[in-house]
matplotlib code that plots the C-alpha trace (Angstrom):
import matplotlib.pyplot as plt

x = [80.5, 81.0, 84.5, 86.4, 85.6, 86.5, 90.0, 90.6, 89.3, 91.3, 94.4, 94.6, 93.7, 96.8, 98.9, 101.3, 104.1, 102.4, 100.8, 97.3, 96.0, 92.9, 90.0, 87.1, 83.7, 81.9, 80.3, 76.9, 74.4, 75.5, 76.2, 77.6, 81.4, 82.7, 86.4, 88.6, 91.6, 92.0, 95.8, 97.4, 100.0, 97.6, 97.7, 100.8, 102.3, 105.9, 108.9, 111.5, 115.1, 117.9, 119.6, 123.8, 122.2, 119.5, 121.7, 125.7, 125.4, 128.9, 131.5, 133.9, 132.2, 132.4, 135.7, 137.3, 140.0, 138.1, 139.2, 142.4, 142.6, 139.2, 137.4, 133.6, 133.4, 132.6, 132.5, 131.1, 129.6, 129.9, 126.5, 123.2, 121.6, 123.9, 123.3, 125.6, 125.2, 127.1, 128.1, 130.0, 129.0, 128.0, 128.4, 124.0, 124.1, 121.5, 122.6, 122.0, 118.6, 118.0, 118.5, 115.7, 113.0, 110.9, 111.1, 109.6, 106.8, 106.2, 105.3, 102.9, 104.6, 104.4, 107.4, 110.3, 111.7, 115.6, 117.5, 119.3, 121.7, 123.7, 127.4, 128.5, 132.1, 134.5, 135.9, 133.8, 133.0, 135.3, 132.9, 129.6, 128.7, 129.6, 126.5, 125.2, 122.1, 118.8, 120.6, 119.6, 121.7, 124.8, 127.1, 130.8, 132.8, 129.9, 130.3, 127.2, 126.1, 122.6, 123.2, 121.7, 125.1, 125.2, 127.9, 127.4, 123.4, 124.3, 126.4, 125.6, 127.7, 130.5, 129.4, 126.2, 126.7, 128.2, 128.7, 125.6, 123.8, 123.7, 120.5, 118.7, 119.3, 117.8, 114.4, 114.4, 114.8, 111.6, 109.7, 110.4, 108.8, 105.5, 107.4, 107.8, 111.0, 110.6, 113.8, 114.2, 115.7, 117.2, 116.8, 117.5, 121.3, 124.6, 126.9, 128.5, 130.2, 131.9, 133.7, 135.8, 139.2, 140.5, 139.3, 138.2, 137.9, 134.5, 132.6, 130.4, 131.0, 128.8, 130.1, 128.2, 127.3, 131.0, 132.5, 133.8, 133.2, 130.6, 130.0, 132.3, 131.6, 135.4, 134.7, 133.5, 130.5, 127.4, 127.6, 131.3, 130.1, 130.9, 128.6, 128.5, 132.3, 133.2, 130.8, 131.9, 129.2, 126.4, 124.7, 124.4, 122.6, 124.4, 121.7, 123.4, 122.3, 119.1, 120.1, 118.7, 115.6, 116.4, 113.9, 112.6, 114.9, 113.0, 114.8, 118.2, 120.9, 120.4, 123.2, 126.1, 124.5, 125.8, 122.1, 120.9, 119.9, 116.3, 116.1, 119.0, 117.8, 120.7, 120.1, 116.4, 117.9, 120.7, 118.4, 115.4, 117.9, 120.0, 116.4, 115.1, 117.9, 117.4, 113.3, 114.8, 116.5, 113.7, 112.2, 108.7, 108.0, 109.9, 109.9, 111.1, 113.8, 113.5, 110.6, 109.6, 112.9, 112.4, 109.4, 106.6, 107.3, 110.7, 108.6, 105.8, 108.8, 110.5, 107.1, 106.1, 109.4, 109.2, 105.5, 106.0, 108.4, 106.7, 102.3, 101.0, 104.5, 103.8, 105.9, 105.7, 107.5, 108.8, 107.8, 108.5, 105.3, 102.8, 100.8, 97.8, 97.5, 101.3, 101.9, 98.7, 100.2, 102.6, 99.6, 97.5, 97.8, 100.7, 102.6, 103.6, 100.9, 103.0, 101.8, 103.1, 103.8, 101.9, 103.1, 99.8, 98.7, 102.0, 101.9, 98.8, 100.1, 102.5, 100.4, 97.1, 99.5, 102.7, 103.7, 100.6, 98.0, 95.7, 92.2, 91.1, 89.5, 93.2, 93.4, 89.5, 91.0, 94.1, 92.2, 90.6, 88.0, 86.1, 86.7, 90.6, 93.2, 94.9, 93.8, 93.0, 94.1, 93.7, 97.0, 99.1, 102.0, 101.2, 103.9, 104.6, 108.2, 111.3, 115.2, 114.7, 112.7, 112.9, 111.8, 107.8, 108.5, 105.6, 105.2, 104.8, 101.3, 101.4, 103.4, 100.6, 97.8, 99.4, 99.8, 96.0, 95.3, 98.4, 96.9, 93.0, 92.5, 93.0, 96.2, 99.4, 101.2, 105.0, 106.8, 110.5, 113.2, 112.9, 109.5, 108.3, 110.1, 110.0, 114.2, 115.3, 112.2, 112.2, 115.4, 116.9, 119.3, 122.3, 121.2, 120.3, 117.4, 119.7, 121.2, 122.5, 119.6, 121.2, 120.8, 120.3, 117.4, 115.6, 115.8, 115.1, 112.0, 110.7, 110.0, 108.3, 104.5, 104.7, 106.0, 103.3, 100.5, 101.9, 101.9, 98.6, 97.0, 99.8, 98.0, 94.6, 95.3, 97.3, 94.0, 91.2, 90.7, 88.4, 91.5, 93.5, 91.4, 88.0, 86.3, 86.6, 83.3, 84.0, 81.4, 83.1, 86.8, 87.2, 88.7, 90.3, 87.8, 87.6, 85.1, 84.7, 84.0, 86.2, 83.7, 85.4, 82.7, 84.0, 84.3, 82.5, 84.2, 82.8, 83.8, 82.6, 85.2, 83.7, 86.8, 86.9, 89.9, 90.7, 93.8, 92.5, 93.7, 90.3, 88.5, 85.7, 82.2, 81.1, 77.2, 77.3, 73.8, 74.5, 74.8, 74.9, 74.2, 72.7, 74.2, 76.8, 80.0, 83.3, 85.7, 89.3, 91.4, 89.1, 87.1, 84.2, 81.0, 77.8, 74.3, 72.9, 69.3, 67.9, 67.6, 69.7, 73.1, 76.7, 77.8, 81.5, 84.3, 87.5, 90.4, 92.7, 95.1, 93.2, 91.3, 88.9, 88.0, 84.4, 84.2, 81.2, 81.5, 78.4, 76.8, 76.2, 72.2, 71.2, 69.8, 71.2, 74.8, 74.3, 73.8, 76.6, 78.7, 77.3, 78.4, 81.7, 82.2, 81.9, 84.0, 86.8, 88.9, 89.8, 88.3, 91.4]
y = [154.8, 153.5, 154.8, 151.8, 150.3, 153.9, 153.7, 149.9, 150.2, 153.4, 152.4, 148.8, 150.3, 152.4, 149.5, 151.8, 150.4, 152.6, 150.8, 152.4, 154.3, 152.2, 153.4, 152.2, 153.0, 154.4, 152.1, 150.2, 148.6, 145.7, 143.1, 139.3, 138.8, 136.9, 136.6, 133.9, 135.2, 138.4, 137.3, 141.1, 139.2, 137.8, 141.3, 140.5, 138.7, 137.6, 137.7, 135.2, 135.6, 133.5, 137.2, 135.5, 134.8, 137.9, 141.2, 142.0, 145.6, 145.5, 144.1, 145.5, 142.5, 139.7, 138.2, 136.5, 134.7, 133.5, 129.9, 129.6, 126.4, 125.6, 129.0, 129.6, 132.2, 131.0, 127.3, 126.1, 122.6, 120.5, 120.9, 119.0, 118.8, 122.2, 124.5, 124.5, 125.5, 127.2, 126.2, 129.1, 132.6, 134.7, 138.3, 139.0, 141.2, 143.8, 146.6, 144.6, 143.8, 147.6, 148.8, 147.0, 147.0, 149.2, 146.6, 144.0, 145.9, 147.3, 143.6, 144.0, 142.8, 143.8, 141.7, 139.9, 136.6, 136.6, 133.3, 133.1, 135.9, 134.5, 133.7, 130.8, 129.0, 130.4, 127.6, 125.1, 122.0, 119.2, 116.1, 114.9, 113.5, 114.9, 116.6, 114.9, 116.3, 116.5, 115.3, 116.6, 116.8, 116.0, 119.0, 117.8, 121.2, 123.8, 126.6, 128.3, 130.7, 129.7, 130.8, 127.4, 126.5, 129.1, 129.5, 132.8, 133.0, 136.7, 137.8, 138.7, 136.6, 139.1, 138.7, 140.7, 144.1, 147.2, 150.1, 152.3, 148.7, 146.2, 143.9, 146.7, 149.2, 147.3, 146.4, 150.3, 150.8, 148.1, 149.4, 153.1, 151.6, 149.9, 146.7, 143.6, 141.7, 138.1, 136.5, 132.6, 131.3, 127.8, 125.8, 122.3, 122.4, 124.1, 123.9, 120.4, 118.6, 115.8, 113.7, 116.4, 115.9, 117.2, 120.1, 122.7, 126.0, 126.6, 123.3, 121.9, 124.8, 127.7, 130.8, 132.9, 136.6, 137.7, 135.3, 132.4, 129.3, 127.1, 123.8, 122.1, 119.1, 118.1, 116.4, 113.2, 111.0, 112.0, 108.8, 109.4, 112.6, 112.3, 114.9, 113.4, 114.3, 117.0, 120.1, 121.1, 117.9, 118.8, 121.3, 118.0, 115.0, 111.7, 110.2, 108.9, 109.5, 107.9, 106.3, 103.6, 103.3, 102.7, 104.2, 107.8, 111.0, 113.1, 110.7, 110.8, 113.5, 115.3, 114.9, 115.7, 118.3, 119.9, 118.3, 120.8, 118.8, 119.8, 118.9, 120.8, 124.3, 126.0, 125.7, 126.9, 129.7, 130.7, 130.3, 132.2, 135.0, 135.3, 135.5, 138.1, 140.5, 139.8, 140.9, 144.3, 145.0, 145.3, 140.9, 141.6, 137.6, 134.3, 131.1, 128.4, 126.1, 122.4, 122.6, 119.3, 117.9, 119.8, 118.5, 120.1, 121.0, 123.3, 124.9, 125.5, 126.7, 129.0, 130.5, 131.4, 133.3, 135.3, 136.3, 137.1, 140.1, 141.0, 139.4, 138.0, 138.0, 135.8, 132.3, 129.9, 126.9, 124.0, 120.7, 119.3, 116.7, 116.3, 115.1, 117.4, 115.6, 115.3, 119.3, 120.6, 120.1, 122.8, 125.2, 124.0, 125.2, 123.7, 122.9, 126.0, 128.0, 128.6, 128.7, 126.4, 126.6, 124.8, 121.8, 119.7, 122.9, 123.2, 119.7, 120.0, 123.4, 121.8, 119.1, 121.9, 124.9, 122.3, 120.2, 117.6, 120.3, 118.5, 120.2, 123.0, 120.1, 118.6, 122.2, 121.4, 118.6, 119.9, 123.9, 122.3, 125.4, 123.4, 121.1, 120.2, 119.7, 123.0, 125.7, 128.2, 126.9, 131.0, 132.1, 129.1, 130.3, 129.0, 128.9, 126.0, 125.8, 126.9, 126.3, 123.0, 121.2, 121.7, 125.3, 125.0, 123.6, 125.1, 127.1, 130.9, 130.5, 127.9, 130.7, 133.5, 130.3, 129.7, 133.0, 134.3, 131.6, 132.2, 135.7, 135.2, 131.7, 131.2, 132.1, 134.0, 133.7, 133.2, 134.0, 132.5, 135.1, 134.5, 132.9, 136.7, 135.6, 131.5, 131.9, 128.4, 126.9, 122.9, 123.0, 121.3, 122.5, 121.5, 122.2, 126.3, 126.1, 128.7, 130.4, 134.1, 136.3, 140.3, 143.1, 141.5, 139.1, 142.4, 143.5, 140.4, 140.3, 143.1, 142.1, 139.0, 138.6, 136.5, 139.3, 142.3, 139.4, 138.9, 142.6, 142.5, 140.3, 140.7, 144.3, 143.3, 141.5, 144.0, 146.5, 144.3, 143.5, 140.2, 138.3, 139.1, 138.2, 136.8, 133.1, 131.1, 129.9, 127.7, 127.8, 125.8, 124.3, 122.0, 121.6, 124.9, 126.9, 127.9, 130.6, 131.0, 133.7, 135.7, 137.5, 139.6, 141.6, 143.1, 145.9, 148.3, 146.9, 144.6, 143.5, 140.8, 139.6, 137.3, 135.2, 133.8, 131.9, 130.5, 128.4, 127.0, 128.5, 129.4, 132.6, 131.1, 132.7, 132.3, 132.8, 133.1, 133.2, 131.2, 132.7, 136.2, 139.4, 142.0, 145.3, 147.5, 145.0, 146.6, 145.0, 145.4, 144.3, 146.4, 149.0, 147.6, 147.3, 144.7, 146.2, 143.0, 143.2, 140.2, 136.7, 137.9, 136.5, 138.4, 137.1, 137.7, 136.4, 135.8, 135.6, 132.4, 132.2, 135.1, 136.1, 138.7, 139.7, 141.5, 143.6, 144.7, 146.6, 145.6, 143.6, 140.2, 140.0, 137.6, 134.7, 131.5, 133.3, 134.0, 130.6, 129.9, 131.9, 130.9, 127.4, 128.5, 130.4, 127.7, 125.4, 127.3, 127.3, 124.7, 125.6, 127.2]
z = [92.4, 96.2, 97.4, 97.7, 94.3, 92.7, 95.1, 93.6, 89.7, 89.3, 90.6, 89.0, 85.4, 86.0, 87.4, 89.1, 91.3, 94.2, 97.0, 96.6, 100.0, 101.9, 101.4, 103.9, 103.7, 106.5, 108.8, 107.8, 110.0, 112.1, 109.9, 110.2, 109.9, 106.9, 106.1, 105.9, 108.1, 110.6, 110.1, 109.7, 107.6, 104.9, 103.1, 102.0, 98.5, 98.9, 96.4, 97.9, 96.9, 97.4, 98.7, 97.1, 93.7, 93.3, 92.3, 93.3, 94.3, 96.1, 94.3, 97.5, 100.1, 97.3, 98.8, 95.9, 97.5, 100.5, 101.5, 99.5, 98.1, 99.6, 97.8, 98.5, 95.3, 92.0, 91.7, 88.8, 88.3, 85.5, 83.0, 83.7, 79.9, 78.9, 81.7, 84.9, 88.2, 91.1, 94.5, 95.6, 96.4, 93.2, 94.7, 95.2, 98.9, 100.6, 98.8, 95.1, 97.1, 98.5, 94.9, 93.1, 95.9, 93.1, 90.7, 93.1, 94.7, 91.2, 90.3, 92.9, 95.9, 99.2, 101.3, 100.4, 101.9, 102.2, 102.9, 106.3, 107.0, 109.7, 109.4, 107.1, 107.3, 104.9, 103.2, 101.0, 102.1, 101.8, 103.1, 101.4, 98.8, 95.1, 93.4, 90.4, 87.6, 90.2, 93.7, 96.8, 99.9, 98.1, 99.7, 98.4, 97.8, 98.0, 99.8, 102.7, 100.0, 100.7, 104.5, 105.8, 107.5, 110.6, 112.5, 114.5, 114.8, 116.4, 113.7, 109.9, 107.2, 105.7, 101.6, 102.8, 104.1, 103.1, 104.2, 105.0, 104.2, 107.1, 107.6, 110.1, 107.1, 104.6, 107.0, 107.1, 103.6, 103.1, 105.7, 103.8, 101.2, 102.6, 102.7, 105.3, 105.5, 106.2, 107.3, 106.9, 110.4, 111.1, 114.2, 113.4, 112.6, 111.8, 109.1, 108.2, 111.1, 110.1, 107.1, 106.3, 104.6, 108.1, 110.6, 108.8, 110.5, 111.5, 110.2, 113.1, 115.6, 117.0, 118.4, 120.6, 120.2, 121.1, 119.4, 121.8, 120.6, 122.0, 120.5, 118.4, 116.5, 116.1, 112.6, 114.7, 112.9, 115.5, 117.1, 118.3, 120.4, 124.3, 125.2, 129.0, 129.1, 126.4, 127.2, 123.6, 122.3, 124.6, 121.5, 119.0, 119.1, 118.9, 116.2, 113.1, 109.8, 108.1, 104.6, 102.5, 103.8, 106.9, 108.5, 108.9, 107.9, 110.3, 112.9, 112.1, 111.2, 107.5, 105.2, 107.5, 109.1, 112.9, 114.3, 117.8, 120.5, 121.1, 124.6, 125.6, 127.0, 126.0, 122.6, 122.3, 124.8, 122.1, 119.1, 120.5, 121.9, 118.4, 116.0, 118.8, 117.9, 114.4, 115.3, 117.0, 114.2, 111.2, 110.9, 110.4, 110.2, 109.9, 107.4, 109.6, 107.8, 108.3, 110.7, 111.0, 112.3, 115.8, 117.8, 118.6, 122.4, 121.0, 118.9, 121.4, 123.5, 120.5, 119.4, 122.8, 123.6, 120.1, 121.1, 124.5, 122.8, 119.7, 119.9, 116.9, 115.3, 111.8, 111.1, 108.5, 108.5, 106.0, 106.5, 102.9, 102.9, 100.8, 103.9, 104.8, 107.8, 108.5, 108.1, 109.4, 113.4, 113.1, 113.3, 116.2, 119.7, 121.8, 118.5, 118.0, 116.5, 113.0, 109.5, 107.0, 103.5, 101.7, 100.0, 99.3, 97.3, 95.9, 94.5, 92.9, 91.7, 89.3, 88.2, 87.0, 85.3, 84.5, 81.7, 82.6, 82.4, 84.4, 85.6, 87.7, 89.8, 91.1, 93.2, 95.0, 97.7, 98.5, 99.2, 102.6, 102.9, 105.6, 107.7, 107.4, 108.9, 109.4, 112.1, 109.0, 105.8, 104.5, 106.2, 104.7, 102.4, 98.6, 96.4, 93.2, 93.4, 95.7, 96.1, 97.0, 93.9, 90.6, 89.4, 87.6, 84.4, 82.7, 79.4, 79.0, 79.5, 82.3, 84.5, 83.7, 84.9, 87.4, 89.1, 87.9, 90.9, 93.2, 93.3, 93.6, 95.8, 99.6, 101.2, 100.8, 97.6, 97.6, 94.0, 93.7, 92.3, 88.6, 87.9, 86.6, 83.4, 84.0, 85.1, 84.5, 84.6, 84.9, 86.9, 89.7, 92.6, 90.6, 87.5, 87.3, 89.6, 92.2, 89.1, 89.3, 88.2, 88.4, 86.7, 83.1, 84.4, 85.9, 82.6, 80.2, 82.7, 82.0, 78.6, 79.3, 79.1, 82.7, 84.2, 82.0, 83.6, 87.3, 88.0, 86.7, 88.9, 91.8, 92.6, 91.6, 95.2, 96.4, 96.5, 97.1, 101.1, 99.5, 97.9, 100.8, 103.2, 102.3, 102.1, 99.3, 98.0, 95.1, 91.7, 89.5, 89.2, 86.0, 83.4, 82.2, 83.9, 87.4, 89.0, 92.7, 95.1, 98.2, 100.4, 103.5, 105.9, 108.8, 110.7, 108.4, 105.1, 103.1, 99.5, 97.3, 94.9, 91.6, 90.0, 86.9, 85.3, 81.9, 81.9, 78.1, 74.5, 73.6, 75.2, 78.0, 78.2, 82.0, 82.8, 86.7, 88.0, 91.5, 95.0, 92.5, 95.0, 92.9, 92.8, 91.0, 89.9, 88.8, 86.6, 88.6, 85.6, 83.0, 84.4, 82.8, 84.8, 85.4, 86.7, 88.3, 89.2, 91.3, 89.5, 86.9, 85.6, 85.4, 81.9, 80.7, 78.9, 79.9, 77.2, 77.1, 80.0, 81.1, 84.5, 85.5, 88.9, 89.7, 92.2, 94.5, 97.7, 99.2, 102.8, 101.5, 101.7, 99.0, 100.8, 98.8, 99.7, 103.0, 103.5, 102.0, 103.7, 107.0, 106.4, 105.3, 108.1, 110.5, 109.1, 107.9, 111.0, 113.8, 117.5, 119.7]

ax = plt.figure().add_subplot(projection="3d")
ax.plot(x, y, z, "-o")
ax.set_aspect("equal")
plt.show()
């Protein structure tokens, strides 16, 4: 049996929580190059946690009576159809993180997004609006236990360290691991500025590194800022807020937001130097917050500082549209250069593995293979739910679908904390979807059949260079059967990857006999094996709410395929 294949089918029929070693073959004749992305960062599968509500390992940093009468621990909200949520801190912290890195890369995991670490105001906020079942933006006495309110860009919010644990130690303890840390950075805004109950401490400022303060918002509605005579205003823009309609609310402040002014060099100069020391100390990557509400030329400005320090360092940024057209910007040159996550997928996501079941055909549009709109729609960050919508509200089986796909198709998967077990699935910001997971849901996991399938398929991925990295050539999506190709060729390697998915309750017998290269194939879920001579067919059947993955480590000769891949080639990615 080839080497790699052997490397791959042995360590998936074990399923071990080690990352297995590479194993390349040794260089063939010269052969064309086909692979969807050379993106380093592509290899990777993400687990993102909300790092306040994951695990308390350090009860000691939890400050209880933080805020006084205004307290940011522990503030329940009233139930949303019998289950409540929480809009102060919970206790979760980078040691409760660093303790349970096994469990995630055991899923199959190879980095972990963490929600913004920089420091939050320490009472809860007494402006807003009041939170009702399924609003958004409705921040009436919660406290920044999300870390999207920074203060201090330079300096680490206090309910996250401890001692021997600080943000560089736990990069090092990922990184001892095998492990990238993406940390989620803001740009767009501060912590609420304005209709407080009165001046609370820290709301709408920003201090710098040594803790003099900076800007200061002075709980005065944006368009009440003097900036041309208080230096204190010159960090904010004067724009009011967008409501009712009234036009775009990428124009306007959000919610009651501290709003950066973009065009004011000493706030890209701030924010570039705070997330460079954040770099220095362990950040393999970013996931850019509220991306769209900065324009392109500060991005194109941020990016190219970051790169000038650390080349080819990986972003992904939010820009919450359905749009392919409206997000796909972000990624082509002199807009930045970023990756985005996904949302067009995403949408289509919930409508194929949710409650309305739809076919395997919704996912074809929204893939963009060829031709689109991105500058290589293989390194976007695919996900189907997040802290900011409702959670997947999908059965059992829906979750094990939906990541048999996350885990084979183009791009980088992103897993929320809690969807290994379907953690509050169906639910909204203020109604369990940022829920306290801890110890007990590590353990109820563990027992759940999503979780038994995710690890399953999660290092499938994690050994086979052709789900990471190789073009999609699609076979059939419809229905509750999907069956496509990945094909990655280069530099010496070369893998051919044969998915097949079953999202039905009935087992699927697949007869694949188009663009088939002949050769050896090697189940990576099974061990079991096809001998494909030319003009025959691979024939196999996959179980309800099942996948299979072939496996051939050969050069792509068979002409029909080829072809194929020649065409794919071309029009994957955008000219640069």
């Amino acid at each position: 049996m080839h080497p790699l294949r052997t490397a791959i089918a042995s360590c998936l029929l074990a399923v071990t929580t080690s990352v297995c070693a590479g194993h390349t073959p040794a260089p063939a004749a010269s052969a064309t190059d086909y692979y969807g992305t050379l993106e380093p960062f592509a290899r990777e599968a993400v687990y993102f946690v909300m790092t306040d509500r994951f695990v308390n390992g350090d009860p000691g940093n939890d400050h209880r009576d933080q805020g006084g009468k205004y307290r940011t621990f522990d503030i329940p909200e009233p139930p949303c159809a019998g289950v409540s949520g929480n809009v102060g801190y919970l206790g979760g912290d980078f040691k409760g993180l660093a303790d349970h890195l096994d469990y995630i890369r055991g899923m199959g995991f190879t980095a972990v997004w963490i929600t913004p670490i920089v420091d939050n105001p320490d009472q809860h906020f007494t402006g807003g609006k009041p939170a009702t079942c399924g609003s958004v933006l409705t921040d009436h006495g919660m406290a920044g236990y999300h870390g999207y309110w920074g203060v201090n860009f330079y300096k680490v919010d206090e309910h996250l360290p401890s001692p021997g644990m600080d943000f560089q130690d736990l990069a090092a303890a990922m990184h001892a691991k095998g492990m990238k840390l993406v940390l989620d950075i803001v740009a767009n805004h501060g912590s609420p500025a304005w209709g407080m109950a009165f001046d609370q401490p820290k709301f709408g400022k920003v201090y710098d590194r040594d803790g003099h303060l900076i800007a200061d918002h002075q709980n005065l509605p944006p368009q009440k800022l003097d900036p041309a005579h208080n230096p204190l205003h010159r960090f904010y823009n004067t724009r009011g807020p967008v409501e009712d309609g009234k036009g775009s609310i990428f124009d306007g402040n959000l919610a009651q937001l501290s709003d950066f002014n973009e065009n004011n060099p000493a706030v890209l100069e701030y924010l570039a130097g705070a997330y460079a020391q954040w770099i220095e100390q362990g950040a393999d990557a970013f996931r850019i917050d509220t991306i769209a509400w900065m324009p392109d030329s500060f991005w194109e400005k941020f990016t190219q500082r970051i790169r000038a320090r650390h080349p080819g360092f990986f972003m992904f940024g939010e820009d919450f549209n359905f749009d392919a057209n409206a997000i796909a910007h972000h990624t082509l040159p002199g807009h930045g250069q970023t990756s985005v996550l996904d949302f067009p997928l995403q949408q289509a996501m919930r409508e194929v593995f949710g409650r309305q079941q739809a076919g395997f055909e919704r996912l074809a549009p929204a893939l963009h293979l060829t031709g689109g709109p991105y500058a290589n729609p293989y390194e976007l960050a695919i996900f189907y739910d997040n802290h900011d919508m409702a959670r997947l509200d999908a059965s059992d089986a829906g979750f094990i679908d939906a990541h048999n796909w996350l885990f084979t198709a183009r791009g980088i998967p992103v897993v929320y904390y809690g969807s290994e077990m379907g953690f509050m699935r169906g639910r909204p910001e203020h109604n369990g979807n940022r829920n306290y997971f801890g110890v007990e849901g590590i353990r109820a996991a563990q027992a759940s059949p999503i979780f038994a399938a995710l690890t399953r398929i999660a290092n499938v991925r994690k050994a086979s260079p052709a789900l990471q990295h190789g073009l999609q050539l699609n076979l059939e999506l419809a229905g509750a059967r999907a069956a496509f190709y990945r094909v990655y060729q280069h530099a010496g390697q070369h893998q051919i990857a044969l998915v097949l998915l079953n999202k039905g309750d009935a087992p699927e017998r697949f007869h694949i006999d188009r663009l088939l290269q002949p050769g050896h194939w090697v189940s990576a879920l099974d061990g079991s094996t096809r001998d494909i001579a030319a003009g025959d067919a691979l024939t196999a059947e996959v179980p309800a709410h099942g996948v299979q993955v072939f496996l051939l480590d050969a050069q792509a000769t068979q002409p029909a395929l080829v072809a194929a891949l020649d065409e794919a080639m071309a029009g994957a990615r955008r000219p640069r």
